[in-house]
mmCIF file of the N, C-alpha and C atoms, coordinates in Angstrom:
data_MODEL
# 
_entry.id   MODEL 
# 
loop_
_atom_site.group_PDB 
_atom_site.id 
_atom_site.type_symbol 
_atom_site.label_atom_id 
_atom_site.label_alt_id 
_atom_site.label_comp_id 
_atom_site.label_asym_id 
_atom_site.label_entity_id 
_atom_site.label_seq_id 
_atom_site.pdbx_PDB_ins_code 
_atom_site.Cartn_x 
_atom_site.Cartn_y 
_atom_site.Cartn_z 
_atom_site.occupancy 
_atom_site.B_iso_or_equiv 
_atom_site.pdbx_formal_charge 
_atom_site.auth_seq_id 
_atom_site.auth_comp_id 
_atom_site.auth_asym_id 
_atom_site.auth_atom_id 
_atom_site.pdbx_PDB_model_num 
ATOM 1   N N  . UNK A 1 1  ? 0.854   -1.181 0.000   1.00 0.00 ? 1  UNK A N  1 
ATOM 2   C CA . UNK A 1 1  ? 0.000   0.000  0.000   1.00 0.00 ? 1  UNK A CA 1 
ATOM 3   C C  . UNK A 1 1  ? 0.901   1.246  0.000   1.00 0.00 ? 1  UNK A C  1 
ATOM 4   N N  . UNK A 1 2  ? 0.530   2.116  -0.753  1.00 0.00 ? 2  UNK A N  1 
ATOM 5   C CA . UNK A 1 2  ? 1.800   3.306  -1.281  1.00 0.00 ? 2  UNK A CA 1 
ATOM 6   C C  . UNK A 1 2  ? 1.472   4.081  0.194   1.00 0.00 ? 2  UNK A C  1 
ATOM 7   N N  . UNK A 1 3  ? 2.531   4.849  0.268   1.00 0.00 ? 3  UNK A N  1 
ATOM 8   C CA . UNK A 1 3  ? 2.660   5.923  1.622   1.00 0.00 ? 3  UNK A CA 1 
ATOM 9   C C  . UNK A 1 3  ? 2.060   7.439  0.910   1.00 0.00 ? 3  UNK A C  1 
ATOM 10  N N  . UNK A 1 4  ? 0.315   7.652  1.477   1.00 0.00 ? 4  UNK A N  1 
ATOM 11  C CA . UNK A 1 4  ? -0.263  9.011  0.964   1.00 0.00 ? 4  UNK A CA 1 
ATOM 12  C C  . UNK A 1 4  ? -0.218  9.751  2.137   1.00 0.00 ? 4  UNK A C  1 
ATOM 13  N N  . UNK A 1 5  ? 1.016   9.669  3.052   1.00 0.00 ? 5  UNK A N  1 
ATOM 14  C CA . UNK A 1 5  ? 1.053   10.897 4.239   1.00 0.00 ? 5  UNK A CA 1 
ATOM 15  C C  . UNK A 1 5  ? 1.383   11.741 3.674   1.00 0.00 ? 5  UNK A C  1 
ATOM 16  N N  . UNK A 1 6  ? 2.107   11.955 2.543   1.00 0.00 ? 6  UNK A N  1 
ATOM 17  C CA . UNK A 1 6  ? 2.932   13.167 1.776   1.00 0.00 ? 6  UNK A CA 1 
ATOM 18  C C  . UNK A 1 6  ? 1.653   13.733 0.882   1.00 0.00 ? 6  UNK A C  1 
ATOM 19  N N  . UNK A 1 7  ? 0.619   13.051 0.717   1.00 0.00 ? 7  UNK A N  1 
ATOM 20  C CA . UNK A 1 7  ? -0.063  13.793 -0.005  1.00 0.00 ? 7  UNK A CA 1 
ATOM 21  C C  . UNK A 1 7  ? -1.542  14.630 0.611   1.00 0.00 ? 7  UNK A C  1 
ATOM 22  N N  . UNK A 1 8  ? -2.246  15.668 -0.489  1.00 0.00 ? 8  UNK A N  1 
ATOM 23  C CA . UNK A 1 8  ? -3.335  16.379 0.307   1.00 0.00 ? 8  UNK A CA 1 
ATOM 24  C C  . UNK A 1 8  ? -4.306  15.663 -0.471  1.00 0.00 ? 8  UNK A C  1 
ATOM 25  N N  . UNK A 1 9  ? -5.482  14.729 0.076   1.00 0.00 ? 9  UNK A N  1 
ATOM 26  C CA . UNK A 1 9  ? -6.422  14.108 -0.744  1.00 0.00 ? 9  UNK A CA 1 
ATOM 27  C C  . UNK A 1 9  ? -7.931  14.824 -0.293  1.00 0.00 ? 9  UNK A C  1 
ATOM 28  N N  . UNK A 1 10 ? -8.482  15.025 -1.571  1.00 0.00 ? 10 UNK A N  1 
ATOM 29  C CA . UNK A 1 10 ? -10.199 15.402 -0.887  1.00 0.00 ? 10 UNK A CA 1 
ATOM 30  C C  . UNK A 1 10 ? -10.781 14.149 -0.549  1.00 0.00 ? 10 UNK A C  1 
ATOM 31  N N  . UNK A 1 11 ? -11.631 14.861 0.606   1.00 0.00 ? 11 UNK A N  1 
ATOM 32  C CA . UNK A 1 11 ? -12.251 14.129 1.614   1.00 0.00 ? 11 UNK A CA 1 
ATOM 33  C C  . UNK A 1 11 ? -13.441 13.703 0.779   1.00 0.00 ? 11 UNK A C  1 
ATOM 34  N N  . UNK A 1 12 ? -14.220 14.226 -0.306  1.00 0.00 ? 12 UNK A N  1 
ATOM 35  C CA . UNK A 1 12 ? -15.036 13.695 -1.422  1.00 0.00 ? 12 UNK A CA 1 
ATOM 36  C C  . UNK A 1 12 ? -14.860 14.455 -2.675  1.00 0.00 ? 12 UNK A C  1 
ATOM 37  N N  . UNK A 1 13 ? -15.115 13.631 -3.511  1.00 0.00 ? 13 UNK A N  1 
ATOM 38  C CA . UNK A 1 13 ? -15.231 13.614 -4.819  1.00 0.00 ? 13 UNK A CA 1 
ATOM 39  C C  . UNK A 1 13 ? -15.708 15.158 -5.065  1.00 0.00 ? 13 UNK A C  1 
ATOM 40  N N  . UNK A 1 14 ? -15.025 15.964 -6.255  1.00 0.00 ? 14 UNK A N  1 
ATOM 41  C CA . UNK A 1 14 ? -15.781 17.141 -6.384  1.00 0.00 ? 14 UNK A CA 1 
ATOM 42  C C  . UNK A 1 14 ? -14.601 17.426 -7.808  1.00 0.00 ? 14 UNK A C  1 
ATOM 43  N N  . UNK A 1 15 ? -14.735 18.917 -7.949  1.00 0.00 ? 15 UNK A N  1 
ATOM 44  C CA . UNK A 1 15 ? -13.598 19.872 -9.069  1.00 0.00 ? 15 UNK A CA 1 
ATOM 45  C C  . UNK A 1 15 ? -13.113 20.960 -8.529  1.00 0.00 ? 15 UNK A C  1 
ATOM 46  N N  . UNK A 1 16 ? -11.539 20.731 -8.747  1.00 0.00 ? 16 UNK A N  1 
ATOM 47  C CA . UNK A 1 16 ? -11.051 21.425 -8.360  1.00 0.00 ? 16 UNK A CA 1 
ATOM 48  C C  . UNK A 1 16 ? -11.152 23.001 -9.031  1.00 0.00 ? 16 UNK A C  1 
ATOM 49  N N  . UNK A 1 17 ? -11.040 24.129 -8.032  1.00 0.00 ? 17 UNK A N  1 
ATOM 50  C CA . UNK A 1 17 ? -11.752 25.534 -8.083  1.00 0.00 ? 17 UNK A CA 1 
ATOM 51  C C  . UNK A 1 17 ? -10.505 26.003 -8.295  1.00 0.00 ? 17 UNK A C  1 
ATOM 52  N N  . UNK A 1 18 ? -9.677  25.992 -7.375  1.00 0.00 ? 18 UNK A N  1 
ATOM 53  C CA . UNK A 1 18 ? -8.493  27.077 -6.862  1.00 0.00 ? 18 UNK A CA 1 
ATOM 54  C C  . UNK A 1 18 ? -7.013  26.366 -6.328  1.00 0.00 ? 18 UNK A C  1 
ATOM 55  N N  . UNK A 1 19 ? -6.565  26.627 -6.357  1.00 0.00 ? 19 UNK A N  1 
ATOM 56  C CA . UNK A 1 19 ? -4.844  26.092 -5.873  1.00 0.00 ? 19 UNK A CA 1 
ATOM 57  C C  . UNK A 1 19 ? -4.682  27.490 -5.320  1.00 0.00 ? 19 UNK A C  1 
ATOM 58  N N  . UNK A 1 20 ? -3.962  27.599 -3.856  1.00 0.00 ? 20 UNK A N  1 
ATOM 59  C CA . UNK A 1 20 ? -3.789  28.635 -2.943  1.00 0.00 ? 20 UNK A CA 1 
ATOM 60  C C  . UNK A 1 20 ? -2.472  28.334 -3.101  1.00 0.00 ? 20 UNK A C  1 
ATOM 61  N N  . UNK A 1 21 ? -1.388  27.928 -3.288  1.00 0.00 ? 21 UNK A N  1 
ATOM 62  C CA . UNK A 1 21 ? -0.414  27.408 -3.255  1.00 0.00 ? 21 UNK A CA 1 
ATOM 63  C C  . UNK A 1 21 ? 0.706   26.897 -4.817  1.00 0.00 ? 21 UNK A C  1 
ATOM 64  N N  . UNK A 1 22 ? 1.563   27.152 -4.876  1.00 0.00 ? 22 UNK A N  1 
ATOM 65  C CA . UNK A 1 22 ? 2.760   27.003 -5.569  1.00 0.00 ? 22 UNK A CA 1 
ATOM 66  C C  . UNK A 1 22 ? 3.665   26.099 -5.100  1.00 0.00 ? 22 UNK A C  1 
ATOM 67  N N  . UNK A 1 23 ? 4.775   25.035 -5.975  1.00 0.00 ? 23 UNK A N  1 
ATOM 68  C CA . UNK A 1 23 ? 5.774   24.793 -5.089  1.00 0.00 ? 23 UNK A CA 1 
ATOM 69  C C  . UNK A 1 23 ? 6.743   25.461 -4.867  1.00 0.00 ? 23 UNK A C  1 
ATOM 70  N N  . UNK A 1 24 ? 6.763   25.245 -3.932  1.00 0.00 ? 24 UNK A N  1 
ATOM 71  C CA . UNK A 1 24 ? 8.341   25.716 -3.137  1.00 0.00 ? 24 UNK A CA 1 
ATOM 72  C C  . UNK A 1 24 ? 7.566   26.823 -2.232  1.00 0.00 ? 24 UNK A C  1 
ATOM 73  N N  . UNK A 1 25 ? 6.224   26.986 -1.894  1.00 0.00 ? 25 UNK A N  1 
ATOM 74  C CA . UNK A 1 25 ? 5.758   27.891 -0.983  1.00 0.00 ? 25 UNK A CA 1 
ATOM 75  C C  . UNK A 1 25 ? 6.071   27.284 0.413   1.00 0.00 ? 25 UNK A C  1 
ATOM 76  N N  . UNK A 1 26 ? 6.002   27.827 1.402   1.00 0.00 ? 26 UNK A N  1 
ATOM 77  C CA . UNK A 1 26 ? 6.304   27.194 2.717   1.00 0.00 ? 26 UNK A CA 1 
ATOM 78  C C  . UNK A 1 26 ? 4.464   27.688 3.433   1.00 0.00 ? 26 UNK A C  1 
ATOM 79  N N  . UNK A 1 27 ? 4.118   26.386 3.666   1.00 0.00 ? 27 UNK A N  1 
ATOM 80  C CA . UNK A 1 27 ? 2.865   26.597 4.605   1.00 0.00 ? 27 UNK A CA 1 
ATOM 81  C C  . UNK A 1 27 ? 2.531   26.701 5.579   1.00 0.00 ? 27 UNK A C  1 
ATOM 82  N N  . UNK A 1 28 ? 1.812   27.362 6.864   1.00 0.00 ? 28 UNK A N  1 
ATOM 83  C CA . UNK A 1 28 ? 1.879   26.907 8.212   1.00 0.00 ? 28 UNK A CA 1 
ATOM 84  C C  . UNK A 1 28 ? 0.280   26.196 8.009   1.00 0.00 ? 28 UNK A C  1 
ATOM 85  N N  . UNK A 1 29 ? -0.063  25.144 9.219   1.00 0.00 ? 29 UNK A N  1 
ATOM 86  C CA . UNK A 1 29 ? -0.780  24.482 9.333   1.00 0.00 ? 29 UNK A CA 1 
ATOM 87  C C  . UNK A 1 29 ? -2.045  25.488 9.763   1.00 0.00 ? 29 UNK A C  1 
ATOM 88  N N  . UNK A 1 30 ? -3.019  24.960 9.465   1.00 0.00 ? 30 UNK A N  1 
ATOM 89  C CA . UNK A 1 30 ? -4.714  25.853 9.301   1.00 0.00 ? 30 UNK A CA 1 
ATOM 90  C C  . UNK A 1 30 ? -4.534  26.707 7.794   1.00 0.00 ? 30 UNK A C  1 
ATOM 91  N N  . UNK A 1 31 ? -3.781  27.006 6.961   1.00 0.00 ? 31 UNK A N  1 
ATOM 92  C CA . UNK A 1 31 ? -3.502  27.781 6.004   1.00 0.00 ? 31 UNK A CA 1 
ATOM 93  C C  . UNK A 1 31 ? -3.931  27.300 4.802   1.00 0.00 ? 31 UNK A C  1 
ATOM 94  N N  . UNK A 1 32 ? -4.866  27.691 3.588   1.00 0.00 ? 32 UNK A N  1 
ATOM 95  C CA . UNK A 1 32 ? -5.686  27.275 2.550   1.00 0.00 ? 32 UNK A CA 1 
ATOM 96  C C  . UNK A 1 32 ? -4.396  26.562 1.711   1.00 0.00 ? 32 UNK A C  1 
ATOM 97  N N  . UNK A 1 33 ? -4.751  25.064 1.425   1.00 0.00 ? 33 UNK A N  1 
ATOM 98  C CA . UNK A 1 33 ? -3.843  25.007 -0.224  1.00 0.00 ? 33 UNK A CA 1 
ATOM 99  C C  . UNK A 1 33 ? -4.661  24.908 -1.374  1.00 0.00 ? 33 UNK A C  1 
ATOM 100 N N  . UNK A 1 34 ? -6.468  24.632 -0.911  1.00 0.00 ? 34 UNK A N  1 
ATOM 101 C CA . UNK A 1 34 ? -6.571  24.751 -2.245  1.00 0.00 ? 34 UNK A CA 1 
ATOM 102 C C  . UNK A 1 34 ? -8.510  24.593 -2.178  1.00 0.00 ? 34 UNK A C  1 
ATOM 103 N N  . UNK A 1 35 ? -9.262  24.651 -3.109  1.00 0.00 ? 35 UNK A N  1 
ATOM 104 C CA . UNK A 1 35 ? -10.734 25.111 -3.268  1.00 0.00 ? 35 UNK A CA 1 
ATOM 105 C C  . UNK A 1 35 ? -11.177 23.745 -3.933  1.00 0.00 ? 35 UNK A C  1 
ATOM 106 N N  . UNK A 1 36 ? -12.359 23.283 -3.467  1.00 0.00 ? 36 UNK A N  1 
ATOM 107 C CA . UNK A 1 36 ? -12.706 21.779 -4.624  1.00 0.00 ? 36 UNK A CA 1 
ATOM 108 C C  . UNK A 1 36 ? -14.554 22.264 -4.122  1.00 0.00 ? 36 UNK A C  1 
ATOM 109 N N  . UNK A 1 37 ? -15.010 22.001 -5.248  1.00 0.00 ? 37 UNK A N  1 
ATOM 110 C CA . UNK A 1 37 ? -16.332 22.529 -5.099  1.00 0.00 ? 37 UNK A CA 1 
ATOM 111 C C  . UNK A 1 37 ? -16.970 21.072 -4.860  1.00 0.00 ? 37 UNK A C  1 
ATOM 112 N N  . UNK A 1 38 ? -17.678 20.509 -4.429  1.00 0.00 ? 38 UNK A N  1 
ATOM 113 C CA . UNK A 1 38 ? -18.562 19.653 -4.543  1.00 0.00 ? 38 UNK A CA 1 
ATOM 114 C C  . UNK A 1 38 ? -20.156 20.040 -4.113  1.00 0.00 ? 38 UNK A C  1 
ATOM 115 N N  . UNK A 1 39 ? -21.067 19.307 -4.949  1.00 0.00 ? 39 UNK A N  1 
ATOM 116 C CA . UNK A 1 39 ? -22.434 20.303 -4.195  1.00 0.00 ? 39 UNK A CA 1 
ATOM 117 C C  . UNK A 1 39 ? -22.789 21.282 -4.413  1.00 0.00 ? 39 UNK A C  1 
ATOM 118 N N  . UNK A 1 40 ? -22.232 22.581 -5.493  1.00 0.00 ? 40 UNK A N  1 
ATOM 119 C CA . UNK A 1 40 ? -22.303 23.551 -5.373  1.00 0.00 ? 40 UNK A CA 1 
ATOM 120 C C  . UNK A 1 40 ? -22.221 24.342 -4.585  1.00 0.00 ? 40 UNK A C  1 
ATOM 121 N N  . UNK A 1 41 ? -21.162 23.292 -3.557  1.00 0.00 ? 41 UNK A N  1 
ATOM 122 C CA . UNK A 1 41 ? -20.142 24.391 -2.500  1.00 0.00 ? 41 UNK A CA 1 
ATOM 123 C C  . UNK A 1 41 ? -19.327 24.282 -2.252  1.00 0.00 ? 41 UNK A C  1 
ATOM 124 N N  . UNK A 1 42 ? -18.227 25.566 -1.807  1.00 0.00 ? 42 UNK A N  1 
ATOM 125 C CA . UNK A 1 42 ? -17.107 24.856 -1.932  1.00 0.00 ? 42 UNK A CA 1 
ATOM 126 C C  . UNK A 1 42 ? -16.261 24.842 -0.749  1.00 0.00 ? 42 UNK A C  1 
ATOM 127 N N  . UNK A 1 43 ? -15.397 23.842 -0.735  1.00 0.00 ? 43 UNK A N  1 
ATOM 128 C CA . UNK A 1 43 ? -14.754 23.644 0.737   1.00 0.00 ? 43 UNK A CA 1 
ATOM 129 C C  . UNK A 1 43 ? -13.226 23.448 0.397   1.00 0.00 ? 43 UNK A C  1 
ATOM 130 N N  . UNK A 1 44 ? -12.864 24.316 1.420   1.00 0.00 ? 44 UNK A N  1 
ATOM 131 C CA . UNK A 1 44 ? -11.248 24.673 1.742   1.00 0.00 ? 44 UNK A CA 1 
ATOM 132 C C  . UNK A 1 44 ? -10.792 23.597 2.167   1.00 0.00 ? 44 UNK A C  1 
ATOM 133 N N  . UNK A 1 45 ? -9.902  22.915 1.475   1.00 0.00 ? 45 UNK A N  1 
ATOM 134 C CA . UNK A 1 45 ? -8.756  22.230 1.798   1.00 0.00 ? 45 UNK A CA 1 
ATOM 135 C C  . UNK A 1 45 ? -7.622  22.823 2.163   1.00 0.00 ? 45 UNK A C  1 
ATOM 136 N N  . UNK A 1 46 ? -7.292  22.588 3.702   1.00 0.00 ? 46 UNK A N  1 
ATOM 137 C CA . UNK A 1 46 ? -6.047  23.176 4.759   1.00 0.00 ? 46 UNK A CA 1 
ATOM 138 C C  . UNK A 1 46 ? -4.550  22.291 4.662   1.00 0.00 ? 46 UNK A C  1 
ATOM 139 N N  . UNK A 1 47 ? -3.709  22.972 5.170   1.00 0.00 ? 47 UNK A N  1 
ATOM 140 C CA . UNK A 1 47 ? -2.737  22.133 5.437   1.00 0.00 ? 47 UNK A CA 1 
ATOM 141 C C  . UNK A 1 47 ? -2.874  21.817 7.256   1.00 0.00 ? 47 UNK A C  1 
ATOM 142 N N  . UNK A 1 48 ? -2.750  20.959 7.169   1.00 0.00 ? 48 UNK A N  1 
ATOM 143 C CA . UNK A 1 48 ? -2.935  20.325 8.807   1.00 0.00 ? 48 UNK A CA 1 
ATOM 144 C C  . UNK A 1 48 ? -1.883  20.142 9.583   1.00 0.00 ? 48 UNK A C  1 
ATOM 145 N N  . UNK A 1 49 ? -0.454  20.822 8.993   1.00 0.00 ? 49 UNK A N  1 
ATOM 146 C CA . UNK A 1 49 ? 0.892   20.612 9.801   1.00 0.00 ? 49 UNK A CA 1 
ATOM 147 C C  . UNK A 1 49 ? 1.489   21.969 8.813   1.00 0.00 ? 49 UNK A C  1 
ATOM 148 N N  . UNK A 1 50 ? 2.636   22.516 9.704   1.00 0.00 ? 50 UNK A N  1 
ATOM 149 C CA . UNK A 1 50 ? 3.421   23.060 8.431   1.00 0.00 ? 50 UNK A CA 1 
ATOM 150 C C  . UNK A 1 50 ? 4.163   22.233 7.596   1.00 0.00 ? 50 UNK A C  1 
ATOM 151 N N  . UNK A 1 51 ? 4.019   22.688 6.268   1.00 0.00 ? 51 UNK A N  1 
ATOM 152 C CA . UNK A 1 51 ? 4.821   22.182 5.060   1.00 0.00 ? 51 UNK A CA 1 
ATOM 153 C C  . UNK A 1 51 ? 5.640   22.988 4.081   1.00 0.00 ? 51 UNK A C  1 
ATOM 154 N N  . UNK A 1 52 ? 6.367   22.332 2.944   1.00 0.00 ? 52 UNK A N  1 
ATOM 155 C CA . UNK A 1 52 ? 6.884   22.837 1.867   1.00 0.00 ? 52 UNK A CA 1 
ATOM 156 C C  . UNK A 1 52 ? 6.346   22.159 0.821   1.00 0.00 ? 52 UNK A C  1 
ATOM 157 N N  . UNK A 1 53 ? 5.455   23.010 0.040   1.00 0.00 ? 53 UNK A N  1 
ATOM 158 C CA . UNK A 1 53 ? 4.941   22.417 -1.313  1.00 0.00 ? 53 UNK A CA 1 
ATOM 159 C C  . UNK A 1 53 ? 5.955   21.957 -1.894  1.00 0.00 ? 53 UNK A C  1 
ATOM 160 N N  . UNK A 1 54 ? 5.984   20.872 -2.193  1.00 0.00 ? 54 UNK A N  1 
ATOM 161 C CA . UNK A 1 54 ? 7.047   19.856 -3.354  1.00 0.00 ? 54 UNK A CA 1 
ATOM 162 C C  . UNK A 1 54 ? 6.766   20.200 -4.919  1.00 0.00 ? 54 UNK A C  1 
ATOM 163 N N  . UNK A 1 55 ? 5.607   19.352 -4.996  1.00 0.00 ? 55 UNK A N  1 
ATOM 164 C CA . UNK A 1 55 ? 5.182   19.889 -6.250  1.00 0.00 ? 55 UNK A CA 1 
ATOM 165 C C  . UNK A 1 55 ? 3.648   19.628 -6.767  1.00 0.00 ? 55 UNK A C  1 
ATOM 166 N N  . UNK A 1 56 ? 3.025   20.075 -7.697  1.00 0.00 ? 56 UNK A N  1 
ATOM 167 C CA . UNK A 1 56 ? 1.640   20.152 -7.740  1.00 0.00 ? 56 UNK A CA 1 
ATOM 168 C C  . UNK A 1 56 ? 1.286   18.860 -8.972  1.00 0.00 ? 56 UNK A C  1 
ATOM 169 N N  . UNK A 1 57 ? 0.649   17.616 -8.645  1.00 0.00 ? 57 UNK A N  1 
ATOM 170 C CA . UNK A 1 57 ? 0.003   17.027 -9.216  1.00 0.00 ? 57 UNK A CA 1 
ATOM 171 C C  . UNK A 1 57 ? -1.704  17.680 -10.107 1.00 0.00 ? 57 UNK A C  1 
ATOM 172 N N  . UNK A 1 58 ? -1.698  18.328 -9.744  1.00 0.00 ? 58 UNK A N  1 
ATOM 173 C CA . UNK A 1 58 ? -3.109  19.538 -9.961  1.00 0.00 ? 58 UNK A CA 1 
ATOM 174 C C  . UNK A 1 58 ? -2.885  20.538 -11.152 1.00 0.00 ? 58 UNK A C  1 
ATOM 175 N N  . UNK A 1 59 ? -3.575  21.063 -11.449 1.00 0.00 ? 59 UNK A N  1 
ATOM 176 C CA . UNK A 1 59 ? -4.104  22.104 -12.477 1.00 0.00 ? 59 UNK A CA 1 
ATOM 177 C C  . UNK A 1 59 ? -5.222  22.568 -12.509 1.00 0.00 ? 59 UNK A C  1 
ATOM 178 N N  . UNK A 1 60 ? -5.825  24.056 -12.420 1.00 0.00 ? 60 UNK A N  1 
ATOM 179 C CA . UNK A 1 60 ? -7.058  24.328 -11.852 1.00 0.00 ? 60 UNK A CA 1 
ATOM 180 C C  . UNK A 1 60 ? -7.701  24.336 -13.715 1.00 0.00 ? 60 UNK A C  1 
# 
């Protein structure tokens, strides 16, 4: 089973809105990385620790 601690996964299915974030940004934890609408609403995906964006699997 691959190791997804390194990664940010939505909690459900939706489209992605917004990327708050670049790599090589440095994040502190509670801080937006990124917008996914599901429902016709949309919910903030946080970083939950501080980090360093690596790199973006994403494209809005």
């Amino acid at each position: 089973q691959p190791d997804l601690s390194r990664l940010l996964l939505s909690p459900m299915p939706g489209l992605l809105v917004r990327l708050a974030v670049a790599p090589g940004d440095e994040v502190k934890a509670g801080e937006e990385l990124a917008v996914v609408e599901a429902m016709k609403m949309e919910n903030s995906l946080r970083a939950t620790e501080d980090v360093k964006i690596a790199k973006l699997l994403a494209a809005e």
